[in-house]
Structure formats: C-alpha cells, structure tokens
N, C-alpha and C positions, 0 to 999 in steps of 0.2 A: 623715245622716238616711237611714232605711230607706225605697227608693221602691218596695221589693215591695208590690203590695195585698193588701191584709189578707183572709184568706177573709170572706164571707158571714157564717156562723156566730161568727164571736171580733165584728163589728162589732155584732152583736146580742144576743150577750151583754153587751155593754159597754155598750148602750143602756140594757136591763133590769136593771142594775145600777145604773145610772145613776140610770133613773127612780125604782126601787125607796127610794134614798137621797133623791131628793127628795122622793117621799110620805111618808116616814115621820114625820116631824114633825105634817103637816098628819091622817094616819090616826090617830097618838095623840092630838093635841089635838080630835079631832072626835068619835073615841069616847068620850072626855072628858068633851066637854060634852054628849054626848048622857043619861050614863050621871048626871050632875050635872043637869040638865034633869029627870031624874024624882025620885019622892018616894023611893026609897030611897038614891040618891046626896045629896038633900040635906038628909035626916035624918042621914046618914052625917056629911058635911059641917059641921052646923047643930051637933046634938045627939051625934056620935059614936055613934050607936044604928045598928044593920043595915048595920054595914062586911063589906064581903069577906071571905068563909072562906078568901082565895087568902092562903098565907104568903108571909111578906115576903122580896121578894127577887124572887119571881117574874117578876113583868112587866118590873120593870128588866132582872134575866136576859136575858130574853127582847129586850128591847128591845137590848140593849147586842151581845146574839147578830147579829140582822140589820145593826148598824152597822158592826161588824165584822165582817162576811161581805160585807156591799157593798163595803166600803173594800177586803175583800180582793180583789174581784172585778174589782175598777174600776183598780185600780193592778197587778194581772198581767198580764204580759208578755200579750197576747195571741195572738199564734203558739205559747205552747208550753203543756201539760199543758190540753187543751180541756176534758175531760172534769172537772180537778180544778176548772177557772171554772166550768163548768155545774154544777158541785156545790154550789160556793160559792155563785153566783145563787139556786140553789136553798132550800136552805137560808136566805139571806137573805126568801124570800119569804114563807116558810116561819112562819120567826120572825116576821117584821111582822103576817102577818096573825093569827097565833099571842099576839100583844103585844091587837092589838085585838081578838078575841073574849075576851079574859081581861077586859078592862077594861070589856068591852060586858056582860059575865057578873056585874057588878057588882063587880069589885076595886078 
C-alpha cells in the first residue's frame, strides 16, 4: 500500500468527480420531471405534439459523455497526469450540466 499522501489537488478532484457521478442520475431525473410537470412536455408525453427540435442521440451523448469522464476521472491514478483528471472532471461537468439544460430546453 502507498503511504505517500496524496497532494491536496488529486484528493479534490476525486471528490468532484465523485460527487459529479452521484448527481447525475438525480440532475437528469429532476430536469425531467420539471420539463414533464409543464404543458408542453405533457402534450409531448400525452399526444406526441411539441416534442423537442433536439436530434436523437443528443442528450444521451451527452449523458453517456459525463459518465464516462467521471468513471474516468475517478478510477485515475491520482499522482499522475493532474492536468489530463482536471480535464476529465471538467468536461464531466461540463456534459451533466450540458445533458440538463438540453432537457430543461424542452428535449
């Protein structure tokens, strides 16, 4: 076992990673229901009338982009390539909140 401690910076990005991966379920399911809760998500819903101009593919993209940017971020070595984690977190955040303004936008 490595008993060097870990800088500051790789423990915090592993946090933010961390957390990032646990919001993301609860961010999609809320912008969800928010966007379902009004009338043109459940005319969408109901009658299939005033669905999203967003092509298919999009938001799962998008979604599928941040889960795999956490996982990457979360399972790197953290002592080595700091800047290539902070990329990844990045980007991980990036896309989540990138997933729920698309869905908030009516998709």
């Amino acid at each position: 076992m490595n008993s060097t401690p870990q800088p500051a910076a790789a423990r915090q990005l592993t946090g933010w990673s961390v957390a990032g991966l646990v919001l993301l379920l609860p961010t999609v399911a809320l912008a969800w229901l928010a966007v379902l809760a009004g009338e043109r998500g459940s005319r969408c819903l109901t009658y299939g009338e005033q669905c999203s101009g967003v092509p298919d593919g999009v938001v799962q993209g998008f979604f599928l982009t941040a889960l795999a940017a956490g996982l990457l971020a979360a399972v790197w070595p953290r002592t080595r390539w700091l800047p290539a984690r902070s990329a990844a977190v990045a980007a991980q955040w990036l896309a989540m909140l990138t997933t729920a303004a698309l869905i908030l936008s009516g998709a």
